[in-house]
C-alpha positions as CSV (number, residue, x, y, z in Angstrom):
1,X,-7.3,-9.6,5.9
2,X,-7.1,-7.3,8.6
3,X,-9.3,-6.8,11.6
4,X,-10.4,-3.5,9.8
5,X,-10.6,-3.7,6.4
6,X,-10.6,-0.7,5.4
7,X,-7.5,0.1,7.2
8,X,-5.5,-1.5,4.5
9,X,-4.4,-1.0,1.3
10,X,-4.1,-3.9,-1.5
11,X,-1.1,-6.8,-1.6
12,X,1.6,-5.3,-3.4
13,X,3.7,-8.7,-3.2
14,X,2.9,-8.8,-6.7
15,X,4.4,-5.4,-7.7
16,X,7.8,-3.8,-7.7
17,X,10.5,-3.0,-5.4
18,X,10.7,0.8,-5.4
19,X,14.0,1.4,-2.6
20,X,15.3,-1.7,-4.4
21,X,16.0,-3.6,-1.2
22,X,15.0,-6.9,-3.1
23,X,11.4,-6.8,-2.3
24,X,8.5,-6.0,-3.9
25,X,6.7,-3.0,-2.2
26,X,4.7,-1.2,-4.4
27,X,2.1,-2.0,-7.4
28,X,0.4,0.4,-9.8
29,X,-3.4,0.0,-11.0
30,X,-5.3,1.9,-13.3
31,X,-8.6,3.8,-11.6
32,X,-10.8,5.5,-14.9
33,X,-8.8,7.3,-16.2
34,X,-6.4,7.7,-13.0
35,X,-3.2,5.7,-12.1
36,X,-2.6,4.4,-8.6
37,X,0.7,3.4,-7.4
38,X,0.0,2.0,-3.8
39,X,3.0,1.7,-1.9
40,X,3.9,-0.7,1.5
41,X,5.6,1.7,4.1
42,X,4.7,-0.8,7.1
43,X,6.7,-4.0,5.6
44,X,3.4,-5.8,5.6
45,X,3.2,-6.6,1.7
46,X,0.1,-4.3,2.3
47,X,-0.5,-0.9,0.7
48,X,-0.5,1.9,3.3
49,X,-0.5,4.8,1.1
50,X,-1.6,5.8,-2.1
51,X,-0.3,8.5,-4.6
52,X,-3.4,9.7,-7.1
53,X,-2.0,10.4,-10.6
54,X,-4.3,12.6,-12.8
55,X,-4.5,12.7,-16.3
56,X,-4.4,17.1,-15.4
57,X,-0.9,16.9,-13.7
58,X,-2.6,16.9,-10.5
59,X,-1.7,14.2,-7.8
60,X,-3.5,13.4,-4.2
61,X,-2.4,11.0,-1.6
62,X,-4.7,8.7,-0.4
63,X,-4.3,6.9,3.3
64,X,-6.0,3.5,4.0
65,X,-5.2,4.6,8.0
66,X,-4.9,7.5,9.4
67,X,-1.5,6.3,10.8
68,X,0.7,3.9,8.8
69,X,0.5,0.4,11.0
70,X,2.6,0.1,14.2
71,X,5.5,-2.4,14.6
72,X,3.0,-4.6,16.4
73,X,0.4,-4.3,14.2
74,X,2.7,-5.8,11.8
75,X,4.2,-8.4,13.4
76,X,0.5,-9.7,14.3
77,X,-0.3,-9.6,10.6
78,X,2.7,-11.8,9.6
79,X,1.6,-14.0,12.3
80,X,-2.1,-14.6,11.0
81,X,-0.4,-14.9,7.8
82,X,-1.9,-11.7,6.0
C-alpha cells in the first residue's frame, strides 16, 4: 500500500493488457449500475486513473492523485514491493 492511500487506485495485475505490451494494465469493475475500467499509466500495477461509464452515455474521469506518480514514486513502490 502506499504511504497515502488514497492516492492510489486498485491492483490491476489481475486485469488486461490494454497497449498490449504483454502486461496487464487495466481491470474493469462494476460500481451500481456503473462500469469502471481503472487503468495503470505509472507502470506500478496500480490504477491511476479511472474512466466512469454511465448507463446514460455519459463518462467521467476519476484521478486517485492529482498527478499520475513520478518515476521515483514508482520505483520506491516496486521496492517495498507494492
Amino acid at each position: 500500500m502506499p504511504d497515502d492511500p488514497g492516492c492510489a487506485g486498485p491492483p490491476v495485475a489481475a486485469g488486461f493488457d490494454s497497449d498490449t505490451d504483454g502486461v496487464a494494465d487495466s481491470v474493469l469493475e462494476a460500481d451500481g449500475e456503473d462500469l469502471l475500467l481503472h487503468t495503470d499509466l505509472g507502470a506500478d500495477g496500480l490504477a491511476d486513473r479511472t474512466l466512469r461509464l454511465r448507463p446514460d452515455g455519459t463518462v467521467g474521469v476519476e484521478v486517485p492523485c492529482a498527478d499520475p506518480p513520478s518515476l521515483l514514486e514508482v520505483l520506491l513502490r516496486l521496492l517495498r514491493g507494492h
